[in-house]
N, C-alpha and C positions, 0 to 999 in steps of 0.2 A: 330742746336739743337742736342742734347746729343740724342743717339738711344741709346735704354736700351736690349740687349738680353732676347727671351721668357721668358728663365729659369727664369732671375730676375724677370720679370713681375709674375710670379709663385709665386716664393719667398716668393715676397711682400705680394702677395694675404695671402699666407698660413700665417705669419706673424703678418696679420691684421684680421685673423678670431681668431690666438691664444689672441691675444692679447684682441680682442672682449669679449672672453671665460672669458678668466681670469677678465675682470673689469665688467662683467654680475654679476648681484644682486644673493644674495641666495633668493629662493625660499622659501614664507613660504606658508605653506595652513590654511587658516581662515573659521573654522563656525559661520554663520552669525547670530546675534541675535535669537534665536530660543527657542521656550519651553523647557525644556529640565524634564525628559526623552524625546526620539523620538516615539510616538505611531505611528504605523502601522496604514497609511494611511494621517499620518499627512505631510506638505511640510518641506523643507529643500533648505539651499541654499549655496554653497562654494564658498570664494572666492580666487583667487592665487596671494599675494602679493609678492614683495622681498624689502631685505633696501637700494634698488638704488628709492631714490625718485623720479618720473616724468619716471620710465626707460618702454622703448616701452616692453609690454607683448607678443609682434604677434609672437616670438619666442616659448611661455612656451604655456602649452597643461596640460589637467590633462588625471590625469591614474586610474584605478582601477586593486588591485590586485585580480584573479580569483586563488581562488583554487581547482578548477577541473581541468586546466590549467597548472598550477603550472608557471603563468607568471603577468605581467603587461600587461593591454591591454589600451589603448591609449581611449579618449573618447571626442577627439578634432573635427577629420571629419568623415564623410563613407568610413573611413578603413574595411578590411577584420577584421570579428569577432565585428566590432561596431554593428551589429545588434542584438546583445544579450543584449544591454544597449540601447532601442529604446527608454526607456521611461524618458533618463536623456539628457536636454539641455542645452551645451554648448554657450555661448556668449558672445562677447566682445562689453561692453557698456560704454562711455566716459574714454575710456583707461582701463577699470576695466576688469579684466575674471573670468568670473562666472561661475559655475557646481548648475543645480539648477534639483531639484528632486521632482515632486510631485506625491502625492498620496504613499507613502513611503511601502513599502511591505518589507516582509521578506530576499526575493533575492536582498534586495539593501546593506544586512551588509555585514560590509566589511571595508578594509583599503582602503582608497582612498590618491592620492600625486599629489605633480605637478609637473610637468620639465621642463628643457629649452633643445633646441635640440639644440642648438650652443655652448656648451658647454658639457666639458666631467669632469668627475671623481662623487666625490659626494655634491661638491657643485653647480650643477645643479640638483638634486632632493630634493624637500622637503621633512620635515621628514614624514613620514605617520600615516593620522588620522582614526583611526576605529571609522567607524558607525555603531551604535550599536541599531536598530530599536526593541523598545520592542512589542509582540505580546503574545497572545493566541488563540490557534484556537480550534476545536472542541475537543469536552470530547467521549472519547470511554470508553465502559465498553465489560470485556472478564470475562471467565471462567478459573478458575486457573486451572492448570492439566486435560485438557479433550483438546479435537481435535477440539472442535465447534470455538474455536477464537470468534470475534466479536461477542456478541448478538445484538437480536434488541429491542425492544419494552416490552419485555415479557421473563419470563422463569422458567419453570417446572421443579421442582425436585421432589424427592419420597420421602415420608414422612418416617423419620429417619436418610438420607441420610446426607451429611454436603455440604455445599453451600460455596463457595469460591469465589467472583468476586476481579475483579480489575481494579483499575481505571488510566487511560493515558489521555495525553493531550500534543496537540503540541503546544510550548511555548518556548519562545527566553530564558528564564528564567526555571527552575525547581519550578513547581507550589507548593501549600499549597492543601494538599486531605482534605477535609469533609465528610465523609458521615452521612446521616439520615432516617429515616423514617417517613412517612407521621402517623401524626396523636400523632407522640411521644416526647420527648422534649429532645431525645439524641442525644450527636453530637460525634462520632467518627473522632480523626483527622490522617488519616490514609489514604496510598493509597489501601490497600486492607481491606475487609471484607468478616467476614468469619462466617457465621450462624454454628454449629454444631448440625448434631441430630436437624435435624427442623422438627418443626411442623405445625398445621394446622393455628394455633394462631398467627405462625411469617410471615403468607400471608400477602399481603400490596404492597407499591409501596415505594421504594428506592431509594435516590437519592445521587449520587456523583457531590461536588461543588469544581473547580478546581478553585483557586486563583493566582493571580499573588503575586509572594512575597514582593513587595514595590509598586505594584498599583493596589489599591483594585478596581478602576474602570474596570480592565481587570479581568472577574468571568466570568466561563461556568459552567452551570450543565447539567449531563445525569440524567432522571431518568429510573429504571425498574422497573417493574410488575414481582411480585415473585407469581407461583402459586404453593401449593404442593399438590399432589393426593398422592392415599391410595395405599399399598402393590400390591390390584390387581387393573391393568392397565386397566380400563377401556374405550376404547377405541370412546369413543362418540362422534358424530360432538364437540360437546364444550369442549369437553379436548383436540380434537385434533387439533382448531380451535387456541386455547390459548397456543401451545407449539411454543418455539421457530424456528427460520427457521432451523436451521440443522436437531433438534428432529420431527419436519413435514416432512422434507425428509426424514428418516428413516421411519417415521411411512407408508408415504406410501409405499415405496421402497420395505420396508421388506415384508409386504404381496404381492407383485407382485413378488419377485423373488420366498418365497415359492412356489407361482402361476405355476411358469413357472416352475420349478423344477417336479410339481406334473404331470404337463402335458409333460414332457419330459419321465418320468419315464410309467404313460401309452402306452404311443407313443411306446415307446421299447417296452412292455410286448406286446402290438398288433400285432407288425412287427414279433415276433418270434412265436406267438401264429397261426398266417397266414401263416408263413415259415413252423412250424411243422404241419400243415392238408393241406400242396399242399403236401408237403415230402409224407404221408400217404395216399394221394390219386393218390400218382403214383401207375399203376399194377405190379405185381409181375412177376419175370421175367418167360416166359413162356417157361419151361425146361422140363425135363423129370417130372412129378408129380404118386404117385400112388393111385391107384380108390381104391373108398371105396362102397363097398356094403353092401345094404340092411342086418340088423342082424348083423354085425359086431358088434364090440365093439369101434370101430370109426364112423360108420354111423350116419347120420344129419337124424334126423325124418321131415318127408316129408307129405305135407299136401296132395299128389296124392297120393291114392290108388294102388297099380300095379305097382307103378314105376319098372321096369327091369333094366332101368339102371346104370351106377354104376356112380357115383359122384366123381370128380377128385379133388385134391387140392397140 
């Protein structure tokens, strides 16, 4: 029998993996019946065909591409970095390979692909499908032009002042703003609002409703408590009970630093007022001095009768 040299047994090998390469199916990737839009929390299921009918899939694997990364990460076994995708299960069931996702969140959009690892160029990657999971999450309302950021529940201004909020909202989509007020039948469709020169009258409770643009099922609102007090700040448990959380730290803030400032400036005046009567209560140095007697025109009247003699200083 014919002995065949390593190198050709090589050969062959490399040969028969090209050749494998080349008659391996294209990849395609299929989302499988599904609601569509995808809401946030709903399931989803992928699956990786190619148009080699009956062709063994144990080769292809799906990917997701990460852009914080700036790569493909494979989502096949427990590779390094598959722990970021704990919550997507990969499975091969009567020849089929599935990518199946439930409970869908925000962090699953994204392009998703499939590939074959025994083959090279780009008819081994499918073309890539973005998932696009639509969401809404919470409504924030802020203060336009001031340092406080967030409010919460509540918020004080001074009457004549102008009031400015703004409404945000995190959403897969750029929401629809409403605002209202309680008790009135207007609707501003706006992301901000803006009171000018308010008064006592425009007190009430306010609320911003954030829409999703094509699914009216996905709506949050914030409401706030607008309270406005007079020129003088009166300073009462229920004014200062009802002010915003920044404008409560300041309230109390600022009379403790007066506080401390007051008692700091005491502090000094005592230390120096203590410094100058030790200073004074030292003796004088005892030097040549000249006496002063009785009848002079420098002499200290003396409550002794007879004194003789003379008085030094």
């Amino acid at each position: 029998m014919a002995q065949f040299p390593p190198r050709a047994w090589l050969l062959s090998a490399a040969l028969a993996l090209a050749l494998r390469a080349a008659l391996a199916g294209v990849p395609t990737l299929h989302l499988s019946a599904q609601d569509s839009p995808l809401l946030e929390g709903s399931n989803v299921t992928l699956e990786c065909l190619t148009d080699e009918e009956g062709e063994d899939l144990s080769g292809f694997f799906f990917q997701k591409y990460s852009k914080w990364l700036h790569m493909w990460i494979s989502l096949d076994s427990e590779r390094q970095l598959r722990c970021w995708f704990y919550d997507v299960t990969v499975s091969h069931e009567d020849g089929r390979l599935l990518l199946s996702i439930s409970n869908l969140q925000s962090w699953h959009t994204g392009p998703y692909r499939c590939a074959s690892s025994n083959a090279t160029g780009n008819a081994s990657v499918s073309e890539a499908q973005d998932l696009q999971v639509e969401y809404l999450h919470n409504v924030f309302v802020t203060r336009s032009n001031t340092w406080c950021g967030t409010i919460g529940e509540t918020v004080t201004v001074v009457e004549g002042a102008n009031l400015d909020l703004l409404c945000s909202a995190d959403a897969s989509k750029d929401p629809i703003y409403e605002w209202s007020r309680e008790g009135d039948d207007w609707v501003v469709v706006s992301k901000s609002l803006t009171l000018p020169k308010v008064n006592r009258e425009q007190m009430g409770t306010y609320t911003c409703q954030a829409k999703h643009p094509s699914l009216p099922q996905l709506t949050k609102s914030k409401s706030v408590q607008v309270f406005v007090e007079g020129m003088e700040r009166s300073f009462t448990l229920e004014s200062v009970l009802t002010r915003s959380t920044p404008m409560l730290a300041l309230a109390v803030a600022l009379p403790a630093v007066v506080l401390l400032l007051v008692v700091l400036v005491f502090a000094v005046l005592i230390r120096r007022h203590r410094a100058a009567a030790k200073k004074k209560a030292v003796p004088e140095d005892s030097g040549q001095r000249t006496p002063i007697y009785k009848g002079s025109l420098e002499s200290v009247p003396s409550v002794v009768m007879g004194d003789t003699h003379p008085l030094v200083m």
